[in-house]
C-alpha positions as CSV (number, residue, x, y, z in Angstrom):
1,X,-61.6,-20.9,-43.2
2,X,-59.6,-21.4,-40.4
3,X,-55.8,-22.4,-40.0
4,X,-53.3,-23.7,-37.9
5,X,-50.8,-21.3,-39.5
6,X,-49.6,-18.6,-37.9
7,X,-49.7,-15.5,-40.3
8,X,-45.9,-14.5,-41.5
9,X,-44.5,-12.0,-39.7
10,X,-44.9,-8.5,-40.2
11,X,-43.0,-5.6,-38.7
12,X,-44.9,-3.1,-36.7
13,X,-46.3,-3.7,-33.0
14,X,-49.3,-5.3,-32.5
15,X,-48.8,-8.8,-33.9
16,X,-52.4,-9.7,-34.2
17,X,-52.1,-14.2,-34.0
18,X,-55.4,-15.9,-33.6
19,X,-55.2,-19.8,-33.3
20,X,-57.8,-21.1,-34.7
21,X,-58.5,-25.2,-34.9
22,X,-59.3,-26.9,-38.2
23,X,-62.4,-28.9,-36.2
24,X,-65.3,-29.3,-38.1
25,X,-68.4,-31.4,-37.2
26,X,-71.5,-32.8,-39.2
27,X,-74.5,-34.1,-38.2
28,X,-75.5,-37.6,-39.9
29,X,-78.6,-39.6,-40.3
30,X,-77.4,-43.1,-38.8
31,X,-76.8,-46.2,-41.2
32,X,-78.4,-48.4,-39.0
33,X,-81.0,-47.9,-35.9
34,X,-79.5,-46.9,-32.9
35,X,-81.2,-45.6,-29.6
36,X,-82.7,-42.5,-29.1
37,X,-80.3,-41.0,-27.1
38,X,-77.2,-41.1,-29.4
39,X,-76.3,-39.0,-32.2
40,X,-74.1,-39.9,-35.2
41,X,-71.6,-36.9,-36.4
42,X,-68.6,-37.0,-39.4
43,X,-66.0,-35.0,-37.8
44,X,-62.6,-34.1,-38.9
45,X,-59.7,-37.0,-38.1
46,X,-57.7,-34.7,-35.9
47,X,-60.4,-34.6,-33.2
48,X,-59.9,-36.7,-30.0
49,X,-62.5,-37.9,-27.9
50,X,-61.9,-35.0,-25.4
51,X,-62.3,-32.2,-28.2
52,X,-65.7,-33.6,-29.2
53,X,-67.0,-33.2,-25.8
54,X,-65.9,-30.1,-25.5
55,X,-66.6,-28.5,-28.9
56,X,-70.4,-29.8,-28.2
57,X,-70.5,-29.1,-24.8
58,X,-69.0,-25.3,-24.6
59,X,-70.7,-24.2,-28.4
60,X,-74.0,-25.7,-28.3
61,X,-74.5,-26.5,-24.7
62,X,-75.5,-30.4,-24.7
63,X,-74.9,-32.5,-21.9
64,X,-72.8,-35.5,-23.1
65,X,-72.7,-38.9,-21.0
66,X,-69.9,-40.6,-23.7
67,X,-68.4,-40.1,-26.9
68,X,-67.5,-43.7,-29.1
69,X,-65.2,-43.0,-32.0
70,X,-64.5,-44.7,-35.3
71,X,-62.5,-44.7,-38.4
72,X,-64.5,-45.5,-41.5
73,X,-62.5,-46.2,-44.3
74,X,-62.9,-44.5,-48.0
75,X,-64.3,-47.0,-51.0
76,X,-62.1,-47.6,-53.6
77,X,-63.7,-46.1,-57.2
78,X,-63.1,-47.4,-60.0
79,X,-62.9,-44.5,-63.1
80,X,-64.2,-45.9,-66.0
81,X,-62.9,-43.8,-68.5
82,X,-59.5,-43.1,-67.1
83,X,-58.6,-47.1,-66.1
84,X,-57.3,-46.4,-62.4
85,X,-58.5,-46.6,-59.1
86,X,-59.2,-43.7,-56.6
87,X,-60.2,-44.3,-52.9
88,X,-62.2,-41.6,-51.2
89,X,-61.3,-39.7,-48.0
90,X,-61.2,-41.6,-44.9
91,X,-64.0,-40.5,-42.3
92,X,-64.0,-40.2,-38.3
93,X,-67.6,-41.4,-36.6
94,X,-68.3,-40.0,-33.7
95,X,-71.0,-41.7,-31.7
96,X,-72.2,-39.3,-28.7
97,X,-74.3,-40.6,-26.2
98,X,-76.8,-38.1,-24.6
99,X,-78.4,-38.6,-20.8
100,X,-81.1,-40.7,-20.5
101,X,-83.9,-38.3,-20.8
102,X,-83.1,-36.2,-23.6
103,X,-83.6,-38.2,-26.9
104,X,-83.0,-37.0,-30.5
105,X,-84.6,-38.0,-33.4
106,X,-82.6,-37.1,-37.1
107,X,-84.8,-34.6,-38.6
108,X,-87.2,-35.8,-41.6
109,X,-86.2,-32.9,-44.3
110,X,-88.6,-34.2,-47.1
111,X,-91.9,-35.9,-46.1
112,X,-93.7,-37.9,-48.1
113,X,-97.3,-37.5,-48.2
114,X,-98.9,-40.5,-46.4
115,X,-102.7,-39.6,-47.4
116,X,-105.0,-41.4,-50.0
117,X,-105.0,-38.4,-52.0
118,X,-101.9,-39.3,-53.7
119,X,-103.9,-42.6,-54.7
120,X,-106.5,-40.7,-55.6
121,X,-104.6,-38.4,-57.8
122,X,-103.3,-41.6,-59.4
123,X,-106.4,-42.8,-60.6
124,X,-107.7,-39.4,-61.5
125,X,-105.1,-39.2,-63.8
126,X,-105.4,-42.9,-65.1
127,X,-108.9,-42.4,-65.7
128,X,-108.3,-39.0,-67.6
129,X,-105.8,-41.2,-69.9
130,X,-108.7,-43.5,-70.7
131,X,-111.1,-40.7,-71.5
132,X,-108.7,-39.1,-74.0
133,X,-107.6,-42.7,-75.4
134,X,-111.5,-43.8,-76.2
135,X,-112.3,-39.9,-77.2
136,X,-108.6,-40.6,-79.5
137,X,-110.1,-43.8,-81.1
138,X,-114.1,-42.1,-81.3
139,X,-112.3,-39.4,-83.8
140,X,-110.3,-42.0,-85.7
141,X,-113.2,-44.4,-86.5
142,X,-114.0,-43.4,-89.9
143,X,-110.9,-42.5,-91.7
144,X,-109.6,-44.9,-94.5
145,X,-107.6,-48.1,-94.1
146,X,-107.6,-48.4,-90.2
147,X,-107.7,-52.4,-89.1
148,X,-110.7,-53.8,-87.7
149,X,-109.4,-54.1,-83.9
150,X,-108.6,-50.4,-83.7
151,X,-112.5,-49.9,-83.8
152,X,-113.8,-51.0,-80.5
């Protein structure tokens, strides 16, 4: 965790003071369809324009054409239980537009299968639940005082 506190001073030579930023970033998958060539991030509220083009471009090395910032505000939460109303953390967008040729497209982290097989599976397993429902009435037939509908 870093901290914009310096340490408390101690006696002794050295004094060993490392500044470290609270600047976080995090990459988001947008809330609505935007082109190719920008990316949506959460980053921390204290971050300006400038620091977002810098952080990207001197850690990861991306070319940046512009950076459009935001301020979404928290929702307010109602707690059922407790009878009072929280509102969640506010949140800076940062909207970073890349050069024309590089493009980005938000990582899909859990595919869905788009084969028939799934179908398939589906009515295999419908058609097993038959089986065992007719081979369920087939051992049922005979036994005492059953109505006359459950025999088929």
């Amino acid at each position: 965790m870093s901290t914009r506190w310096y340490p408390i001073y101690q006696k002794g030579n050295p004094q060993l003071r490392i500044f470290l930023p609270n600047f976080w970033m995090k990459l988001v998958a947008p809330d609505i369809r935007q082109p190719e060539s920008v990316v949506q991030f959460h980053c921390s509220m204290e971050m300006t324009k400038t620091d977002i083009q810098n952080y990207l471009t001197k850690i990861y090395n991306i070319d940046i054409v512009k950076v459009r910032t935001r301020i979404a505000l928290g929702r307010f939460v109602k707690e059922p239980q407790r009878q009072y109303i929280m509102k969640l953390d506010d949140v800076k967008v940062a909207y970073v537009t890349l050069p024309k040729d590089q493009k980005f497209t938000f990582p899909d982290l859990f595919p869905k299968d788009k084969k028939n097989t799934t179908i398939k599976d589906g009515e295999k397993s419908l058609e097993d639940m038959k089986n065992s429902f007719k081979n369920y009435l087939d051992r049922n037939k005979e036994r005492p005082g059953m109505p006359n509908w459950y025999t088929i």
